[in-house]
mmCIF file of the N, C-alpha and C atoms, coordinates in Angstrom:
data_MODEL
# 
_entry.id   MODEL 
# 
loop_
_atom_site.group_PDB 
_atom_site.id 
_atom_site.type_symbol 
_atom_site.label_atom_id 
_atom_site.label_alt_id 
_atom_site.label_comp_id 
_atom_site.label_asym_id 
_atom_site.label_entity_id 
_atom_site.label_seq_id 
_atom_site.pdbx_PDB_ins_code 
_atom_site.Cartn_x 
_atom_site.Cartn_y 
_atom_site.Cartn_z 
_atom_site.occupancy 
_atom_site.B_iso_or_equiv 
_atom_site.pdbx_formal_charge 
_atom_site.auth_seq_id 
_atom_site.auth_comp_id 
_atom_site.auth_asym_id 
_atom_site.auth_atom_id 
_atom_site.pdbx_PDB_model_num 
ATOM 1   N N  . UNK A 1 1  ? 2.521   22.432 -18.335 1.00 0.00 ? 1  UNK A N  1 
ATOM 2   C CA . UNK A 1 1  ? 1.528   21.830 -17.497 1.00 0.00 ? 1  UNK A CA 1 
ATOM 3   C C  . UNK A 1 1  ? 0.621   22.938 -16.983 1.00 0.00 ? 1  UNK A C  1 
ATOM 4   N N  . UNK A 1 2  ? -1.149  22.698 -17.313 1.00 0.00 ? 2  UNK A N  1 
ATOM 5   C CA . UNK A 1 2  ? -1.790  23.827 -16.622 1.00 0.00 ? 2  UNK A CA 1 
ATOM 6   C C  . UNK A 1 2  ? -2.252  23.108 -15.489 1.00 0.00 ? 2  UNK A C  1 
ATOM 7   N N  . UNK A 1 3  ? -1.827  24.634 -14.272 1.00 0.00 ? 3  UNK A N  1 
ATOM 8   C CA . UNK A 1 3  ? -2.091  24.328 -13.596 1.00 0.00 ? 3  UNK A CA 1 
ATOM 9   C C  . UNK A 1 3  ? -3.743  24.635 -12.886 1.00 0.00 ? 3  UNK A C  1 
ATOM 10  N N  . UNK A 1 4  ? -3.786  24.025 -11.489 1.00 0.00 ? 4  UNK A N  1 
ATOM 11  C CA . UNK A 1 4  ? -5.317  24.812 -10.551 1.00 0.00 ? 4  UNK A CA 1 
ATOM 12  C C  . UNK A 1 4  ? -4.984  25.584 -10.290 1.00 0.00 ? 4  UNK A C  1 
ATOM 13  N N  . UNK A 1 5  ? -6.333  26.291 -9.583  1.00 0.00 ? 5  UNK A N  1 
ATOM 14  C CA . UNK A 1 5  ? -6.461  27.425 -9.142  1.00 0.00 ? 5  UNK A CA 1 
ATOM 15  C C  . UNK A 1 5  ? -5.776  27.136 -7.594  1.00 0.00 ? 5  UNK A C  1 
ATOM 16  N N  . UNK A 1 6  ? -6.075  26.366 -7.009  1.00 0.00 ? 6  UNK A N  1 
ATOM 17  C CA . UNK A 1 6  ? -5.358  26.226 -5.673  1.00 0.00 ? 6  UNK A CA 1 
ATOM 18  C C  . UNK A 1 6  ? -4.235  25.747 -5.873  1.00 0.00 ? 6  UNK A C  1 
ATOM 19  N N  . UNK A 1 7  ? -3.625  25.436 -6.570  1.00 0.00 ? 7  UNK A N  1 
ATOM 20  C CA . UNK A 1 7  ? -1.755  25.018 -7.114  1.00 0.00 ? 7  UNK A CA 1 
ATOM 21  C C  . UNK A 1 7  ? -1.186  26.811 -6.506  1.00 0.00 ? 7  UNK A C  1 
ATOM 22  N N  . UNK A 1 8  ? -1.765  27.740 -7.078  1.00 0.00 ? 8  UNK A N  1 
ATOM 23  C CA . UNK A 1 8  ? -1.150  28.709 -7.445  1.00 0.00 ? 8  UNK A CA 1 
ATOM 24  C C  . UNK A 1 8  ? -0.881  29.422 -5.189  1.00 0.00 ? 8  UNK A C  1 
ATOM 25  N N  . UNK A 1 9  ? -0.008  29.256 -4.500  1.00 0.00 ? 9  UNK A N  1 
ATOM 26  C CA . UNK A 1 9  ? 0.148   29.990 -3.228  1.00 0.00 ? 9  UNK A CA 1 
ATOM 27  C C  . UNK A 1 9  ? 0.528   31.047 -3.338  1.00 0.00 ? 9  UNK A C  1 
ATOM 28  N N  . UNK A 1 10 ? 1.102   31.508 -4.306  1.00 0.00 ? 10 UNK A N  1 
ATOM 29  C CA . UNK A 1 10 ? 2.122   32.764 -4.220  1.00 0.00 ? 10 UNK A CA 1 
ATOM 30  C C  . UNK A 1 10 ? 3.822   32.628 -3.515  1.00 0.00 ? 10 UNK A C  1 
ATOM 31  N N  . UNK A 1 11 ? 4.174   31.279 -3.766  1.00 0.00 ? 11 UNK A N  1 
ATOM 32  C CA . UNK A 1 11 ? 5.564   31.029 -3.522  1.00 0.00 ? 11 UNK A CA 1 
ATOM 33  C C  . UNK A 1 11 ? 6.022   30.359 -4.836  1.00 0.00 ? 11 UNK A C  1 
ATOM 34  N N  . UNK A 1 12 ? 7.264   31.091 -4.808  1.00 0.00 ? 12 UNK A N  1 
ATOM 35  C CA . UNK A 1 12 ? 8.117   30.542 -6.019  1.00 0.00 ? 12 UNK A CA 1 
ATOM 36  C C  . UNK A 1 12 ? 8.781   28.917 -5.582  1.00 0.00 ? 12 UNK A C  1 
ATOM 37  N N  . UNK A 1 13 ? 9.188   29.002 -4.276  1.00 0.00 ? 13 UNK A N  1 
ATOM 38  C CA . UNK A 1 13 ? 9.410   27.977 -4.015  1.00 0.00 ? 13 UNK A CA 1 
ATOM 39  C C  . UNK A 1 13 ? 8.321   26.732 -3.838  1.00 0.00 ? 13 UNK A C  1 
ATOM 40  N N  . UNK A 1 14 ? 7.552   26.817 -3.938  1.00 0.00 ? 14 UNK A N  1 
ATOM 41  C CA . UNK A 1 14 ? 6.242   26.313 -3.734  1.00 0.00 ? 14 UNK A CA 1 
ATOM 42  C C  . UNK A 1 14 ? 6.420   25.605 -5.501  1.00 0.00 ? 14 UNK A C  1 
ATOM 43  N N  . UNK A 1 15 ? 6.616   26.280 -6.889  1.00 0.00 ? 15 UNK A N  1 
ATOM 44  C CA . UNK A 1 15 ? 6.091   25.984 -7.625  1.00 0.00 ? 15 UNK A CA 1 
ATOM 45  C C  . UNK A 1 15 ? 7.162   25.426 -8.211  1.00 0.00 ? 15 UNK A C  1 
ATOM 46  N N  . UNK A 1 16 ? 8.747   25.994 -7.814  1.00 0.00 ? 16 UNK A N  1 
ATOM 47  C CA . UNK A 1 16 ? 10.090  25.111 -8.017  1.00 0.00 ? 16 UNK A CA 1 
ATOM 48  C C  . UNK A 1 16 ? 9.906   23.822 -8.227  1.00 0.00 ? 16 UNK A C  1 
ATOM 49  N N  . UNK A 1 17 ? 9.308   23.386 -6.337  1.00 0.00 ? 17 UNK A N  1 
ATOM 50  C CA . UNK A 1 17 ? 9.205   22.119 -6.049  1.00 0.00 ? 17 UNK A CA 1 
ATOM 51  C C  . UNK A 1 17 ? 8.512   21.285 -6.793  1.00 0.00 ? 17 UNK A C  1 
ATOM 52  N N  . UNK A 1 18 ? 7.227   22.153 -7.059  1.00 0.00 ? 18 UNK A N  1 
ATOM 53  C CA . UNK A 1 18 ? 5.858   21.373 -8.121  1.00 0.00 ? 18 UNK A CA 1 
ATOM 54  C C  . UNK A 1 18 ? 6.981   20.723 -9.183  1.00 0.00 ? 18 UNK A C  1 
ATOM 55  N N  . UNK A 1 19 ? 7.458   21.759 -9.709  1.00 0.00 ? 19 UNK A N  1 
ATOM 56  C CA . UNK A 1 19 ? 8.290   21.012 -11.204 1.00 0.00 ? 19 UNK A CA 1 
ATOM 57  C C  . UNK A 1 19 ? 8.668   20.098 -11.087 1.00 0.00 ? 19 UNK A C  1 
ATOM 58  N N  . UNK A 1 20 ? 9.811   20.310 -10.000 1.00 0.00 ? 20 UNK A N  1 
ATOM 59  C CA . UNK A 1 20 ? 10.913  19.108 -9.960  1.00 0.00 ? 20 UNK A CA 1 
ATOM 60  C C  . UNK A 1 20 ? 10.021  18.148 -9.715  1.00 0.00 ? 20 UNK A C  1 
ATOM 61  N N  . UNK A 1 21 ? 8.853   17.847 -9.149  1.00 0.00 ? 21 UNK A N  1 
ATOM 62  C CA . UNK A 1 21 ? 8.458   16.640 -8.617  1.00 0.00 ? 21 UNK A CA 1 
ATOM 63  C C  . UNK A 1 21 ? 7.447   16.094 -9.842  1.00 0.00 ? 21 UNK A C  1 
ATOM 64  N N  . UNK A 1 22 ? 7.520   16.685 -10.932 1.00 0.00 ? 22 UNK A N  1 
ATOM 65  C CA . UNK A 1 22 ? 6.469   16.422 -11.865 1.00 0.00 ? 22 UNK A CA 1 
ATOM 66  C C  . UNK A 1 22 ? 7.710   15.635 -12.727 1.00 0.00 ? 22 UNK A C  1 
ATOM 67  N N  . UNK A 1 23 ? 8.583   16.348 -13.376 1.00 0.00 ? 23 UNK A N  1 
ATOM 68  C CA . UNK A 1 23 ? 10.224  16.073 -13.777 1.00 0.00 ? 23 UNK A CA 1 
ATOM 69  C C  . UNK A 1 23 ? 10.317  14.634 -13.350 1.00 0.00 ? 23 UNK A C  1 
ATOM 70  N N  . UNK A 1 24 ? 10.590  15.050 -12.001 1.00 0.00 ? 24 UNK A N  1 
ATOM 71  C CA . UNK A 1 24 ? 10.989  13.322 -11.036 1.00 0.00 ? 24 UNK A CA 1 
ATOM 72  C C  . UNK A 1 24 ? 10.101  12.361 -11.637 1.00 0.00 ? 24 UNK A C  1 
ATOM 73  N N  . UNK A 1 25 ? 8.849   12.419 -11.851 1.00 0.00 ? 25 UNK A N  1 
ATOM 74  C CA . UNK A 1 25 ? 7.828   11.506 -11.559 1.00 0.00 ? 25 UNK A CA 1 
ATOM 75  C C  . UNK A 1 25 ? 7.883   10.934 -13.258 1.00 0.00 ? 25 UNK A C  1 
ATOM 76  N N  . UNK A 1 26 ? 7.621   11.765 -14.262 1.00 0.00 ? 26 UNK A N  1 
ATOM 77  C CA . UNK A 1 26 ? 7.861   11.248 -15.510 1.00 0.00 ? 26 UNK A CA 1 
ATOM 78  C C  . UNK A 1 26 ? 9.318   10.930 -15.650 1.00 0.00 ? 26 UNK A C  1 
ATOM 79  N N  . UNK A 1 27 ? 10.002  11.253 -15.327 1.00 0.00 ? 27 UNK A N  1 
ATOM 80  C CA . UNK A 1 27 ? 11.608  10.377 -15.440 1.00 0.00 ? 27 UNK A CA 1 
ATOM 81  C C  . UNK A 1 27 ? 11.309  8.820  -14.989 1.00 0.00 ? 27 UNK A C  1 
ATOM 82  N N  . UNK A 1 28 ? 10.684  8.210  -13.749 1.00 0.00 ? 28 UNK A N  1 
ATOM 83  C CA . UNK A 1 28 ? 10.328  7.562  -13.139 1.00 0.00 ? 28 UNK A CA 1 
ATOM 84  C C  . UNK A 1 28 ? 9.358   6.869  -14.172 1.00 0.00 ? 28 UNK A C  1 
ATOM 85  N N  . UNK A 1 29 ? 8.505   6.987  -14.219 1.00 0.00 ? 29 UNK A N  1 
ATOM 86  C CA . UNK A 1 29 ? 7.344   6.460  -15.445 1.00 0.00 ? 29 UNK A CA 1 
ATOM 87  C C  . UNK A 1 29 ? 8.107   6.148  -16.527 1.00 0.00 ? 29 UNK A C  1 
ATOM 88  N N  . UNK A 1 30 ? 7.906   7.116  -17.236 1.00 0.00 ? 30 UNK A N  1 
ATOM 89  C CA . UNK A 1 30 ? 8.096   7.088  -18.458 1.00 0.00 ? 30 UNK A CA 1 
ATOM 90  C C  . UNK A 1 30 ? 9.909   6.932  -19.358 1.00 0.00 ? 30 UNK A C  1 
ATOM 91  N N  . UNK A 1 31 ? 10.499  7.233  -18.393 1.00 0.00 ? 31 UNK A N  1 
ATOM 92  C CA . UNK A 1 31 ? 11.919  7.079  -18.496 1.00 0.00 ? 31 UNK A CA 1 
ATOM 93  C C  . UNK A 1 31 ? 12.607  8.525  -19.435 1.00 0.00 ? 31 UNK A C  1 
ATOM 94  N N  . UNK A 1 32 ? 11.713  9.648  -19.740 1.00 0.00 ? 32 UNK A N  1 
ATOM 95  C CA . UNK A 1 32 ? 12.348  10.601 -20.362 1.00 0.00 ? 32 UNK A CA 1 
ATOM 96  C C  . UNK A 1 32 ? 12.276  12.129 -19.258 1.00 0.00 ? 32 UNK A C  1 
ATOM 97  N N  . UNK A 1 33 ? 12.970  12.916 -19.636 1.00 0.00 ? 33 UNK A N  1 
ATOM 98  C CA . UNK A 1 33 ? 13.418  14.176 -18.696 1.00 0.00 ? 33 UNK A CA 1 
ATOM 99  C C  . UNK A 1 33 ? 12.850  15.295 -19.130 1.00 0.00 ? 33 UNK A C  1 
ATOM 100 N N  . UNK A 1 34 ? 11.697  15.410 -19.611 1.00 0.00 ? 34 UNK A N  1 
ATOM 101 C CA . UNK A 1 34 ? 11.365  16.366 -20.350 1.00 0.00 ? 34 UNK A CA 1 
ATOM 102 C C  . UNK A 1 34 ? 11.385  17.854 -19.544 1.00 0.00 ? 34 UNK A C  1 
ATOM 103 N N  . UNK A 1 35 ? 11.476  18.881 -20.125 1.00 0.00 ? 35 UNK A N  1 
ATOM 104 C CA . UNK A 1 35 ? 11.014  20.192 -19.920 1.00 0.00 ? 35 UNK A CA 1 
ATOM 105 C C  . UNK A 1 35 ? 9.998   20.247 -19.352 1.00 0.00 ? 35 UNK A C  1 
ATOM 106 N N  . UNK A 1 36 ? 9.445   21.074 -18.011 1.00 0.00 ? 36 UNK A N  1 
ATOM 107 C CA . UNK A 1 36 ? 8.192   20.869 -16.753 1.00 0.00 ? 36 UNK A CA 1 
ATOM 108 C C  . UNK A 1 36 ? 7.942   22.793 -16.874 1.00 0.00 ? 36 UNK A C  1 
ATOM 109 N N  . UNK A 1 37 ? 7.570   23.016 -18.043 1.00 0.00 ? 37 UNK A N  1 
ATOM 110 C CA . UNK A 1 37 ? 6.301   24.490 -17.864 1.00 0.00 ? 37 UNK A CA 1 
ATOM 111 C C  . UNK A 1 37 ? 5.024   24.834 -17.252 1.00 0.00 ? 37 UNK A C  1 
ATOM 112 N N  . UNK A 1 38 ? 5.359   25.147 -15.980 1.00 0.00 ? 38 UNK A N  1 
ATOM 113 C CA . UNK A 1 38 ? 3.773   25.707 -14.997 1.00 0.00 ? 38 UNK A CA 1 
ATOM 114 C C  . UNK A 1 38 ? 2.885   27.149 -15.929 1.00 0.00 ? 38 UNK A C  1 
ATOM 115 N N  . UNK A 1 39 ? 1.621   26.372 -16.046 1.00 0.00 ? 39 UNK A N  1 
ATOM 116 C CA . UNK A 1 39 ? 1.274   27.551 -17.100 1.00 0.00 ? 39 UNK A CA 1 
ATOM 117 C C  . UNK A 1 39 ? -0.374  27.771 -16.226 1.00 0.00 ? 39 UNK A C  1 
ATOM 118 N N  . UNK A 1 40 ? -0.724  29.253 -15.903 1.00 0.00 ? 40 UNK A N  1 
ATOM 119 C CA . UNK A 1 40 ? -1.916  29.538 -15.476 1.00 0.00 ? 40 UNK A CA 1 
ATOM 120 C C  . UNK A 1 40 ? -3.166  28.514 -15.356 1.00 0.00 ? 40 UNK A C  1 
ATOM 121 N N  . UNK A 1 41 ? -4.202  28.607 -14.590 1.00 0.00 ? 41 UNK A N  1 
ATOM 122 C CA . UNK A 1 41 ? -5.364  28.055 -15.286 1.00 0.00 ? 41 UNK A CA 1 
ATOM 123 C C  . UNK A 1 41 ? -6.010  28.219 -15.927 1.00 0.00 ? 41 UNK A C  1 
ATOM 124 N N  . UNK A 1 42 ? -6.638  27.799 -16.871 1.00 0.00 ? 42 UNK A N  1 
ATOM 125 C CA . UNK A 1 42 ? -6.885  27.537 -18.364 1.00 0.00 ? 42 UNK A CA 1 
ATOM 126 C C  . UNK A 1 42 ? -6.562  28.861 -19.041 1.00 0.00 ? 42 UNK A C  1 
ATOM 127 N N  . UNK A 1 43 ? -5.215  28.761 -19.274 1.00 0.00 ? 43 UNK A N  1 
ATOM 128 C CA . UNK A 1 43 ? -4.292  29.236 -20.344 1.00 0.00 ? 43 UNK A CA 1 
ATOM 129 C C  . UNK A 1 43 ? -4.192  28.442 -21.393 1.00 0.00 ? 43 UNK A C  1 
ATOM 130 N N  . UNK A 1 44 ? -3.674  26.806 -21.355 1.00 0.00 ? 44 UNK A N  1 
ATOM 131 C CA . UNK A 1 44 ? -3.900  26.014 -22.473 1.00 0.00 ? 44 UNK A CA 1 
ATOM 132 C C  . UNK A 1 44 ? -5.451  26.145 -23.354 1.00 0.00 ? 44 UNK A C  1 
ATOM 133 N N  . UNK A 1 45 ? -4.837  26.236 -24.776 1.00 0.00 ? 45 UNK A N  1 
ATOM 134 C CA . UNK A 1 45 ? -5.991  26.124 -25.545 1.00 0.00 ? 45 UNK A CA 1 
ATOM 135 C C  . UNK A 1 45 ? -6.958  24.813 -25.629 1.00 0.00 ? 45 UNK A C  1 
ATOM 136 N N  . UNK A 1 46 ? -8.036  25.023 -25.917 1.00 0.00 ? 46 UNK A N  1 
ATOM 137 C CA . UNK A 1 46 ? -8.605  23.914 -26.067 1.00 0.00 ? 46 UNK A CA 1 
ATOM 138 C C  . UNK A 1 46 ? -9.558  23.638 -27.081 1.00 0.00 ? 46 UNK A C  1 
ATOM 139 N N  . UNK A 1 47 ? -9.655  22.320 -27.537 1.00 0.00 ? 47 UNK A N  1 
ATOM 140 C CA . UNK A 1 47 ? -9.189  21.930 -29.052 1.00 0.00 ? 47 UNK A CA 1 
ATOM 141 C C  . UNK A 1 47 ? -10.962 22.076 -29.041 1.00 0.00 ? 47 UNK A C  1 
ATOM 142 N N  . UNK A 1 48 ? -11.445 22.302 -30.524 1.00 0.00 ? 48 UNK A N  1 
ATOM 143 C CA . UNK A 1 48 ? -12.890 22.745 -30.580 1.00 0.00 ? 48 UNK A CA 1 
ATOM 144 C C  . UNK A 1 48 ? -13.179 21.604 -31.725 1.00 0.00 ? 48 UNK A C  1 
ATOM 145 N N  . UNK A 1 49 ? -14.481 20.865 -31.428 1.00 0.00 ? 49 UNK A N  1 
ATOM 146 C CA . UNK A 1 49 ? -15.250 20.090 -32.075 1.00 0.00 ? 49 UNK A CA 1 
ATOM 147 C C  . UNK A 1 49 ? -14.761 19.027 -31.596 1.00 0.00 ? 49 UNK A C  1 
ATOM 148 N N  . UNK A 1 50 ? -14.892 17.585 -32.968 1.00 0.00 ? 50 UNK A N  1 
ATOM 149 C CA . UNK A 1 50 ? -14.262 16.379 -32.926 1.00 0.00 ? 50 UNK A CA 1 
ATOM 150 C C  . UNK A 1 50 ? -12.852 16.604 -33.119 1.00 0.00 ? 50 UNK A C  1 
ATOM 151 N N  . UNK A 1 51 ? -12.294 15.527 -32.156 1.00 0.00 ? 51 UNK A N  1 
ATOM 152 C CA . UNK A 1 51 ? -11.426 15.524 -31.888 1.00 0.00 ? 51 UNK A CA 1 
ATOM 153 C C  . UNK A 1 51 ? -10.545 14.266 -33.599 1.00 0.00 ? 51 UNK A C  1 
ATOM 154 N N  . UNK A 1 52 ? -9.339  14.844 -33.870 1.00 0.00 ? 52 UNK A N  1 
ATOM 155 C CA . UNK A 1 52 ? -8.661  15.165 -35.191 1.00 0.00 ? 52 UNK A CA 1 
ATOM 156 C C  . UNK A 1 52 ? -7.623  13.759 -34.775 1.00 0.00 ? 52 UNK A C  1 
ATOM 157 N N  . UNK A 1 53 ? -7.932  12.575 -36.014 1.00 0.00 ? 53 UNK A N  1 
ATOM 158 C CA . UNK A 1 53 ? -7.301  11.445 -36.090 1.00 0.00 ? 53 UNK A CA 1 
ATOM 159 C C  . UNK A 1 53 ? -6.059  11.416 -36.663 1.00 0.00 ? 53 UNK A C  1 
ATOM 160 N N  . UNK A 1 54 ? -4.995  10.745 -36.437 1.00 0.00 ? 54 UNK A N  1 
ATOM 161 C CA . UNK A 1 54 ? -3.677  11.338 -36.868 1.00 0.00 ? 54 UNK A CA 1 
ATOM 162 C C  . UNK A 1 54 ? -3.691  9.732  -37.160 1.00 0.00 ? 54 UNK A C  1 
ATOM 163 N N  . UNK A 1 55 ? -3.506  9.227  -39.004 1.00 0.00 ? 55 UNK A N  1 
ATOM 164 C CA . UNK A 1 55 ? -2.781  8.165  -39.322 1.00 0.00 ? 55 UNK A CA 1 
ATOM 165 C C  . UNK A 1 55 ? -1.569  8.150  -40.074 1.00 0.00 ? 55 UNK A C  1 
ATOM 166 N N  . UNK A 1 56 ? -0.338  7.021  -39.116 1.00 0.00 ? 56 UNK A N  1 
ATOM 167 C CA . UNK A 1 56 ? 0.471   6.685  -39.577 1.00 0.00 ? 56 UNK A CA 1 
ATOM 168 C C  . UNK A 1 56 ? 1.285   6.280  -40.748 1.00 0.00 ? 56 UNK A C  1 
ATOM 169 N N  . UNK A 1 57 ? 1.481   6.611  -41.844 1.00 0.00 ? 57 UNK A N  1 
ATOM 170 C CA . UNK A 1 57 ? 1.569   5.777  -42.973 1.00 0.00 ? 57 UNK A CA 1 
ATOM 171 C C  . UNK A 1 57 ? 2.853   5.635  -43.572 1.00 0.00 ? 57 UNK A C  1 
ATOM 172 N N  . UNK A 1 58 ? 3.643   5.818  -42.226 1.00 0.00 ? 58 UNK A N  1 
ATOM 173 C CA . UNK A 1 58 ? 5.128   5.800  -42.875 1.00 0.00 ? 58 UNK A CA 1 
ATOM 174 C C  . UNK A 1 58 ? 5.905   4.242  -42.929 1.00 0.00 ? 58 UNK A C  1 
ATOM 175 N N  . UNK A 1 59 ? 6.321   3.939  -43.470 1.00 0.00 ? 59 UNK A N  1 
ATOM 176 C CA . UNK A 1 59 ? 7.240   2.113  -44.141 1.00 0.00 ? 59 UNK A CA 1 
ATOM 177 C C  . UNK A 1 59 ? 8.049   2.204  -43.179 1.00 0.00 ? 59 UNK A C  1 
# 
């Protein structure tokens, strides 16, 4: 997950909590437990041009 620029306080505990409550919240939604990675701001890449259609074609 990337984060803001104001996410970032300089407490670890500060960003613990972020997780768990991101964790919590898609468990809640979505019903799965996934892995919660705090990653800089704009560290994630970002995808260039049109955006790339993915079809299904499996039986």
């Amino acid at each position: 997950m990337e984060m803001t620029d104001d996410a970032f306080t300089g407490s670890w505990r500060d960003l613990e909590e972020l997780e768990k409550r991101v964790r919590s919240r898609l468990l809640a939604v979505l019903s799965i437990s996934p892995k919660v990675k705090l990653l800089e701001p704009r560290s994630l890449e970002r995808s260039l041009g049109k955006a790339k259609r993915v079809i299904d074609k499996r039986k």
